[in-house]
N, C-alpha and C positions, 0 to 999 in steps of 0.2 A: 277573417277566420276566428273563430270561437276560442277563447284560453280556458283550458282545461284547468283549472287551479288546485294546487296540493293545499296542504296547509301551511297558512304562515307564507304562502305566493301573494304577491299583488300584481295588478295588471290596472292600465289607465283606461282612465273614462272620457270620452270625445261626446259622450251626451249628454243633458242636464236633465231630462225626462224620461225616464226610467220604468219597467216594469220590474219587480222580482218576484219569478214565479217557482213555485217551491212545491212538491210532488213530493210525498210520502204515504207509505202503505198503512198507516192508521189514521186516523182523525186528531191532527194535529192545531193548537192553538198557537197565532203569528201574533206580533208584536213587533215595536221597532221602537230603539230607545237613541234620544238627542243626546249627546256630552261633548263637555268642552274639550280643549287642547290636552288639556290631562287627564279624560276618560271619566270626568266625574258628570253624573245624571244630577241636574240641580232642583228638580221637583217631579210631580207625579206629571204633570203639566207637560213634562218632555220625552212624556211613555205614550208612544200610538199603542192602542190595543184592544178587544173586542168591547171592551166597556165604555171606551172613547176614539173611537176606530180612528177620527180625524185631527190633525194635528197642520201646522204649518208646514204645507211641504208634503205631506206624508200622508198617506191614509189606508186602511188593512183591513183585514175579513173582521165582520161581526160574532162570526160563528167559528169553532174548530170543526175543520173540514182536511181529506186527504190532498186536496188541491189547493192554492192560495193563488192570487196575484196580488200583490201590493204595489202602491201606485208614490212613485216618489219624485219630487220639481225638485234638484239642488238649489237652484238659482232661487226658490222661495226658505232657502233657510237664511237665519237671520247670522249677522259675523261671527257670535258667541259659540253657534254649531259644529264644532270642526269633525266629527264622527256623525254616523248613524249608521246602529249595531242590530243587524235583522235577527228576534230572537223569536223561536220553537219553545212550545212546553207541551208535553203530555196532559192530557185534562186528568185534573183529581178523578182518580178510581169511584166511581158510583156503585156502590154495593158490589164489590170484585169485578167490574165489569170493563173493561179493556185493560192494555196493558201501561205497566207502570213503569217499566224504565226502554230507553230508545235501542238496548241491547236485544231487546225479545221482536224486535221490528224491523223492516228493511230500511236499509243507511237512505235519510234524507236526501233529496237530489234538489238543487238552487241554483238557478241559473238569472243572471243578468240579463235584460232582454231592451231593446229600444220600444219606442211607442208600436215601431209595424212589426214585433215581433222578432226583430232580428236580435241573434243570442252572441249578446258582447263578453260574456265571462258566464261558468257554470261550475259545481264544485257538488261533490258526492262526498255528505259528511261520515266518513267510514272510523272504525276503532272506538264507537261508543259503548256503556256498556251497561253499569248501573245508575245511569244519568236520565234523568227527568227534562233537563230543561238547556237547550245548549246556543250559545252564540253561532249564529251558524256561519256571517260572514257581516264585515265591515264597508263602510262606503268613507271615505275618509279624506278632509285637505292635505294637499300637502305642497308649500311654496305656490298659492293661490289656485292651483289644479287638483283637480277628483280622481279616485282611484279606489277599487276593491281590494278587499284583502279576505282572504279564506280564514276563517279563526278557528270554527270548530270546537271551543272550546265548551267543555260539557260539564254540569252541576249533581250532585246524586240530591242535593237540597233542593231542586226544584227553582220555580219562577224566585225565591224568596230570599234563595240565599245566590243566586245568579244576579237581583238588581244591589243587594246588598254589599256585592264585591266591587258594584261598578258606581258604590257609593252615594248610595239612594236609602235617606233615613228611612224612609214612610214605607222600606221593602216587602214588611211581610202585608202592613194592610193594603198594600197596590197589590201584591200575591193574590189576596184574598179577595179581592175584588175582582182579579180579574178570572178566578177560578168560577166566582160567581155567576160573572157575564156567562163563561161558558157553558156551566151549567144550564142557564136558563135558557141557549140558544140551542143546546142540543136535547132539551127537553120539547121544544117548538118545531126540531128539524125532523123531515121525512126522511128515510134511509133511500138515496137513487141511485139505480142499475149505474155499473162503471162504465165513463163514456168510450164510445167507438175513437179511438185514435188511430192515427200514421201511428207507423212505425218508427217514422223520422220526427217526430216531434216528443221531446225527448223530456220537456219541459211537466209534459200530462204522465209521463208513467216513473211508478215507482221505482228506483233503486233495489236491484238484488243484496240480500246481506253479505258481508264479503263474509269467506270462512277460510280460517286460519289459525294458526297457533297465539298472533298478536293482534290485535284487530285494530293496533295503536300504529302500526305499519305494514308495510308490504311484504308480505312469505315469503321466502328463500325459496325461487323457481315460479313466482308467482309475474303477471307484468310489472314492471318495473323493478326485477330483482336483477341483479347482475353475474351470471355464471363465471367461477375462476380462469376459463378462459377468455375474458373479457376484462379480465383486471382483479375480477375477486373481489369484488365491493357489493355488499347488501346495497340495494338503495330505498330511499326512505321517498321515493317519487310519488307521481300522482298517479296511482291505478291504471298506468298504461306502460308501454315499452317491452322489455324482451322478452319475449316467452319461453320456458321450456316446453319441449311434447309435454302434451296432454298423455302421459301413459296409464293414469290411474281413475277410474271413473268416482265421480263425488256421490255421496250418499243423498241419495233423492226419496223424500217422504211416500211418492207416486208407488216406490220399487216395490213393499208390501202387498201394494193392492192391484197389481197387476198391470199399471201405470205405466209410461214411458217414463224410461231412463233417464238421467242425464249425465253424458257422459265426458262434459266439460271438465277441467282442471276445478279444482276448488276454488285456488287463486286468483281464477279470472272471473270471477262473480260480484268483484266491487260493481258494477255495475252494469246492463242491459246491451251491450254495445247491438245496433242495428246488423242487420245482416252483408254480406261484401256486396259490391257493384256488381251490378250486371259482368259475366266472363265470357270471353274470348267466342265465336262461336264452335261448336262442337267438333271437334278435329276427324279427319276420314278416317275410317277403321283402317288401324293398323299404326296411322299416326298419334304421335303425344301433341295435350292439348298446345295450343299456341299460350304464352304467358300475357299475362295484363300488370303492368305496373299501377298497385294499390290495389291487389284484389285478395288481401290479407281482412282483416274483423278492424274496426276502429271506427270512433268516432269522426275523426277530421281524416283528411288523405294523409299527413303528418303521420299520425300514428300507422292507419296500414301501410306506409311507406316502409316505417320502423319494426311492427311486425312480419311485410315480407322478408324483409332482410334479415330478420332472427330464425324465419324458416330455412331463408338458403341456407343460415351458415350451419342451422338442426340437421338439415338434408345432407349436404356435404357430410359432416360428419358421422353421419350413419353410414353413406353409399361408402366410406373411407375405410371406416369400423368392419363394413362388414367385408372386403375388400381383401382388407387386412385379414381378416377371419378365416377367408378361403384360401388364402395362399402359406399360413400357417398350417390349416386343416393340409395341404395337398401335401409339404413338406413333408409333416410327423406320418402320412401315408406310407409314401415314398421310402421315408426310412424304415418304416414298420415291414413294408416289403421286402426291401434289401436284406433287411436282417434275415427275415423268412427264408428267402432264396439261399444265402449264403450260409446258414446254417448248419446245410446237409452237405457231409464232407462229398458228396456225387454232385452235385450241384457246379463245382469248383473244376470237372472235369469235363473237358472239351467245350459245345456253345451251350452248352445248358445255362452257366451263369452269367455269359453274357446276353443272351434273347431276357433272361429276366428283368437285368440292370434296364433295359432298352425297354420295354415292357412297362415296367416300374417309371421310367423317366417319361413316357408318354402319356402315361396315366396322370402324370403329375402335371405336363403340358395344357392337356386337355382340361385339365379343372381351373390351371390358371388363366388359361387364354378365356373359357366361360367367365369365369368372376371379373377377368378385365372388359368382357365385352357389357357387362351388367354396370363397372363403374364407367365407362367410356358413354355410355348411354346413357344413364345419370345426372353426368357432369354435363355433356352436351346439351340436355333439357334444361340445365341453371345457368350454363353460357346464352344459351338465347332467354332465359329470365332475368339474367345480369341484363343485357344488352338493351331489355325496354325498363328495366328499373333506375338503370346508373341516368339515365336523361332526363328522368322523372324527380330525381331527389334534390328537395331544396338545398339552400345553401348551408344548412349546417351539415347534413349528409353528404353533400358533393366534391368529388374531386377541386382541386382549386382548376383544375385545365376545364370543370363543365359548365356551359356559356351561359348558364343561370347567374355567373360573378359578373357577367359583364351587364346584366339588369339589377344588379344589387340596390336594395333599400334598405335602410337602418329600419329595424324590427319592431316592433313595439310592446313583445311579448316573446318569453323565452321560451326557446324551443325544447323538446323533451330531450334530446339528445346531442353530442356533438360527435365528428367524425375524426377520430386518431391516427387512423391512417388505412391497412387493410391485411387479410389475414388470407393466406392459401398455407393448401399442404401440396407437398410432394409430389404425390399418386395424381395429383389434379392443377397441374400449372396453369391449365388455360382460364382458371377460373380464381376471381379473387372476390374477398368478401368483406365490405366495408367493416370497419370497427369502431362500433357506436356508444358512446360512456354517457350515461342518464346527466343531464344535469339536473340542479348545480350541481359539483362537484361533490365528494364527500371522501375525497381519499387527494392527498398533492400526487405531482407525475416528479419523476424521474428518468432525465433526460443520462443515460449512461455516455460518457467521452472515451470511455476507459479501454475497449474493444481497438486491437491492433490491424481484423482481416474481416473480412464477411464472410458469407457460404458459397460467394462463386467463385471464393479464393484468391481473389487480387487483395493486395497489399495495402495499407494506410496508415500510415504513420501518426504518431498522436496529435501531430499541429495539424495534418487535414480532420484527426477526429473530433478535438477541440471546437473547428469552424464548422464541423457537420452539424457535431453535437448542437452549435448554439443557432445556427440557419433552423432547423428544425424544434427548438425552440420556438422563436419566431416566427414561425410560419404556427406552429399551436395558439401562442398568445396573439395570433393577427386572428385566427379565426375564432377565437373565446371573445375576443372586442366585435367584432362582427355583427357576430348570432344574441347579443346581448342589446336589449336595449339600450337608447345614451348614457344615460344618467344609470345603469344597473352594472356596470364592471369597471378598475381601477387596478394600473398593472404599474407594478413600482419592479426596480430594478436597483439589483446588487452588484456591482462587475468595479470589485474590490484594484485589482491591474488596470482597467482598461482595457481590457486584452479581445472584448466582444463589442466594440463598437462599431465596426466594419457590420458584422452579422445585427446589430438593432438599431442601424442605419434607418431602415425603414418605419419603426416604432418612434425611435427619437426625432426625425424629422418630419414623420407628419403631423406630432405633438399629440397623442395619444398618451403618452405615457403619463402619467401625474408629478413627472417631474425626471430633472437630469436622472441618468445609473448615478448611483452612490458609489463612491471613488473610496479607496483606504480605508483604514479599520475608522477612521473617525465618522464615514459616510454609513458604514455598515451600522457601528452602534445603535447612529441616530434611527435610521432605519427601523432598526428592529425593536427599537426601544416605542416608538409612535406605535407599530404594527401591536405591539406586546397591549400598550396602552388600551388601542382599539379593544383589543379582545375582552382586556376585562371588564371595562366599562360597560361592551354588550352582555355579557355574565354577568354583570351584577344587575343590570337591567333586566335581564329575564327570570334571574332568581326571584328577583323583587317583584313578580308581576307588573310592571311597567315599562313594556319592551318599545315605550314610545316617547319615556322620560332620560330624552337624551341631551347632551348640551345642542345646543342652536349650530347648527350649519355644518353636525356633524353627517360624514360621508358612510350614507347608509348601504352604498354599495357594494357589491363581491369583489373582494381585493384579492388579489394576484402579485405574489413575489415571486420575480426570478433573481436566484442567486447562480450565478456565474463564477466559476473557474473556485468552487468551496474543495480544499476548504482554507487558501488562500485570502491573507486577512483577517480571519477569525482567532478570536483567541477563546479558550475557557469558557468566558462568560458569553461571549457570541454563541459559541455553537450548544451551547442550554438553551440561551433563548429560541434557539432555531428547532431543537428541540420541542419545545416548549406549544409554538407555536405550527409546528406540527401536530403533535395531540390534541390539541386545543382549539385554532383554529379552525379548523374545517366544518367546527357545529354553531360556528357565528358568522360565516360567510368570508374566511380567510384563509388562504389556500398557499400553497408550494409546489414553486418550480426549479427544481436543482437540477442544472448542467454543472456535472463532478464525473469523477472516475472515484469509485470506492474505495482502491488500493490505495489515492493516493492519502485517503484520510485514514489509514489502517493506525496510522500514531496514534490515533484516539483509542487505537484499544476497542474490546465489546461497547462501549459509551453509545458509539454509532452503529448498532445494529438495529435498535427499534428504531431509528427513524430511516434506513434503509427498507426494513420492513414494513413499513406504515406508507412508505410510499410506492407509488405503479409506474414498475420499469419498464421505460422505452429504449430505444436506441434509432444512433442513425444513421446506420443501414440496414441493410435484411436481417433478419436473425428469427431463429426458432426457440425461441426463449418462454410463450404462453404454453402452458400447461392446461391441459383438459382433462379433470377428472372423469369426466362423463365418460369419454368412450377412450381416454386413456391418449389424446393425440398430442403433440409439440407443434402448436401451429405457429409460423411463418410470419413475424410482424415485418409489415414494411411502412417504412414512417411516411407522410404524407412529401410531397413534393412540389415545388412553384415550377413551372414549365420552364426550362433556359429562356432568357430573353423576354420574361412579360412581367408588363406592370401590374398582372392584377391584384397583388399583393399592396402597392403601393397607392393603386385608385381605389379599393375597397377601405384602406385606412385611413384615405384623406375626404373620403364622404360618413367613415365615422367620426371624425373629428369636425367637418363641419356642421355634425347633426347635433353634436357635445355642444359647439358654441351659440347654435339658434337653441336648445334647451335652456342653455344657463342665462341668454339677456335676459 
């Protein structure tokens, strides 16, 4: 399956002979530059580019052109090579003649491809703007294996001050040379008709501009934005995931001229996605269609899996919304009536004011019983779309009880989303709606212990909430190790008492975890004081422009702290750093998992509200605790659950651990 890459993702490479074909809407010049371990170019000598197309390993278009394939053997680069960095430039403007910077042009689209074609990684370089010349994406060692990395990063200085950053004296005269070649190659070249392409080969067609307020990230309601009912996290994703309705149509050049419309979302224009699969055959008049699991917009089935599922939970909420709407409308009826009736002092004398009241309440019947029979029929068409969706969904989307965990394979690229647990309302019991959070991550969870009763009204005392609270923990951090490549996630653990060892039984014994829980304040410090370190070390590394100049055998992976039973153990300076690394963390890949009850840290005073606030509450049991601005609803979380009596929680963690130790020989 194809990795869809954001920026700043990497994903591995299983081949040594490589295509990278690169698809943009103007006449773009490719390049491809050698550096060492430390990202320095040590001569013109280790620039493939139209003036010296062929290089060791490497060789690239003569000419700039809207289509490229570049042709790369890792296995012919010499030890010294530890990078090669695919770079884009606009050609020097000929007498005003194209455009000058990659903001007036649709986002580049570079996809990774093996010798037959087949597309190992691709990546839509979106949020450019007054930039000329941009790194579009890396090929890189790393512990003797190859691997891509999305870079995206863009120059308004052009070819000149883009090789000059990457430490190339001779920058602007290799610039200038190489603006030359192009010159001279599109003075040679004939202008030809744009080729007949599939629709599925994605690699030939341009990239739509994305539009938006930030073109540096993804829009609020755009894909990959996350609605408050979902946790309320903007995400900074790769151009795919939740969608809101399309309710606004985007402004199309065509509309002027009598043109077709287009009446897409704005925010869904990072890129071209192909049309849905073939659907369902045509249902008999009178019947609703039959549903198809994946028959949402997306590139991979991954994504339309992750877009039907943002539909059901659109639909649900509207059929709920409007539900809602008509039995409000029937009430304030009703009482408008009565008033009416009862007004007139004769009304009140013999059956006159009773046939009204009766009258009035039938009226009120009838509009309710229609509005229920519209939601009942609704709901019924997304129970039979739940029904071939829930089978269909990989394992990050899937219940842990759906028998996709019993084929489980450690992944090798991360998925767009994980599964939190699931979300219904009231008016619609029969039907529930997974609850999907973008990864990575950009916000820590918060597991609440603090809850005495649930909503079916049975009783639970704080020592069963305590153990709910942290089984359901666990059961999160089993499926975050999962859905995570080997070597890409690292889950440390805080559980100050002991009080959670029973509940991370499974963690701790199948050796997943990066080490014992840390015991007493002395286990905590150390803890947070290493995690603290981490962070700034990546900060000062990305400040620095050298987010690759790091000590030797450091752990580049997504770390995961669970603290247990806080705020127990902590003193002062603990709970700042936790603090700390709440704000902080989560924009260098270091994240938080607190099972707490809130009351019980209320000693701290306001101290601890922003990182209440900064984190996304869960609990474990049911509860109506998510908020929906949109249509104004209280939906229903219900936290995920391991079926009584199965180990699949147990053999999914012990084939991630043994994929951890054939990684690391």
């Amino acid at each position: 399956m194809t990795a869809e890459l954001v920026r700043g993702q990497n994903h591995p490479l299983s081949q040594s002979r490589l295509e990278i074909r690169i698809s943009a809407g103007t006449p773009v010049a490719a390049a491809a530059a050698l550096s060492d371990e430390n990202g320095r170019i040590h001569g013109t000598e280790w620039v493939a580019h139209p003036g010296a197309p062929v290089q060791p390993g490497l060789e690239v278009s003569r000419q700039a052109a809207a289509d490229h394939r570049l042709a790369v053997d890792l296995d012919a680069m010499t030890e010294a090579v530890h990078r090669v960095s695919v770079l884009l430039a606009l050609p020097a403007p000929n007498g005003g003649a194209g455009p000058a910077r990659f903001g007036a042009v649709a986002a580049p689209f570079v996809a990774v491809t093996g010798l037959d074609g087949t597309e190992v990684a691709s990546y839509t370089i979106t949020g450019l703007d007054l930039e000329s010349a941009v790194v579009a994406l890396e090929l890189y060692r790393r512990q003797g294996a190859w691997k891509v990395r999305a870079v995206g990063q863009g120059y308004a200085g052009g070819l000149a001050e883009l090789l000059a950053d990457q430490g190339l004296s001779e920058a602007a005269q290799l610039a200038a040379g190489i603006d030359e070649a192009v010159a001279r190659g599109l003075a040679r070249s004939v202008q030809v008709p744009p080729p007949h392409t599939s629709e599925g080969d994605r690699s030939r067609q341009a990239a739509a501009r994305a539009v938006g307020h930030d073109q540096g990230s993804v829009p609020q309601g755009a894909p990959g934005s996350v609605p408050p009912a979902y946790g309320g996290q903007p995400s900074g994703g790769q151009g795919q995931g939740g969608p809101q309705p399309a309710y606004g149509a985007a402004t199309d050049p065509h509309a002027a001229s009598g043109g077709p419309v287009n009446y897409s979302h704005p925010g869904r224009q990072t890129s071209a996605p192909p049309p849905p699969p073939p659907a369902a055959p045509p249902a008999r008049p009178g019947q609703p269609a039959q549903p198809v699991a994946g028959e949402a917009t997306g590139w991979s089935m991954e994504e339309r899996l992750y877009n039907q599922v943002w539909g059901m939970f659109e639909d649900l909420a509207r059929t709920a919304a409007a539900y809602r709407s008509a039995v409000d409308f029937a009430e304030s009826r009703m009482d408008k009536e009565l008033e009416q009736a009862l007004s007139d002092p004769r009304s009140r004398i013999g059956g006159q004011g009773d046939a009204a009241r009766e009258a009035a309440r039938a009226r009120y019947s009838q509009l309710v019983d229609q509005a229920r029979a519209s939601l009942d029929r609704d709901v019924a068409q997304l129970v039979a779309e739940s029904q071939v969706v829930e089978p269909a969904l990989p394992p990050a989307f899937a219940r842990w009880d759906n028998p996709c965990w019993h084929a489980y394979r450690v992944p090798m690229e991360i998925p767009m989303a994980l599964r939190l647990g699931d979300l219904r309302l009231p008016e619609a019991e029969a039907i529930r709606i997974p609850m999907l959070l973008r990864l990575p991550l950009e916000r820590g969870l918060w597991i609440d212990s603090g809850r005495t009763d649930s909503l079916d009204g049975t009783f639970t005392d704080s020592h069963d909430m305590r153990r709910l609270a942290m089984d359901t923990a666990v059961a999160h951090a089993a499926r975050l190790l999962a859905v995570y490549p080997a070597d890409e996630f690292t889950v440390h653990v805080v559980d100050p008492a002991g009080s959670g060892a029973q509940a991370l039984a499974p963690l701790s014994q199948t050796g997943v975890l990066a080490g014992p829980p840390a015991q007493g304040a002395a286990g905590v410090t150390e803890v947070l004081a290493r995690l603290i370190q981490r962070v700034d070390l990546v900060q000062m590394a990305l400040r620095g422009g050298a987010p690759d100049a790091l000590p030797p055998g450091f752990d580049t992976a997504q770390q995961l702290l669970i603290v247990n039973d806080f705020p127990h153990g902590f003193d002062d300076r603990a709970v700042n750093q936790l603090r700390y690394l709440v704000d902080e963390g989560p924009a260098v890949g270091v994240h938080l998992m607190m099972v707490a009850d809130r009351e019980e840290s209320a000693g701290y005073g306001p101290l601890l509200d922003p990182l209440w606030r900064a984190l996304l509450r869960l609990t474990p049991v049911p509860d109506d605790h998510l908020a929906d601005p949109w249509v104004g609803h209280a939906w229903t979380y219900e936290p995920p659950t391991v079926p009584n009596g199965s180990e699949v929680l147990r053999q999914v963690l012990t084939k991630v651990a043994e994929a951890r130790r054939t990684w690391n020989r």
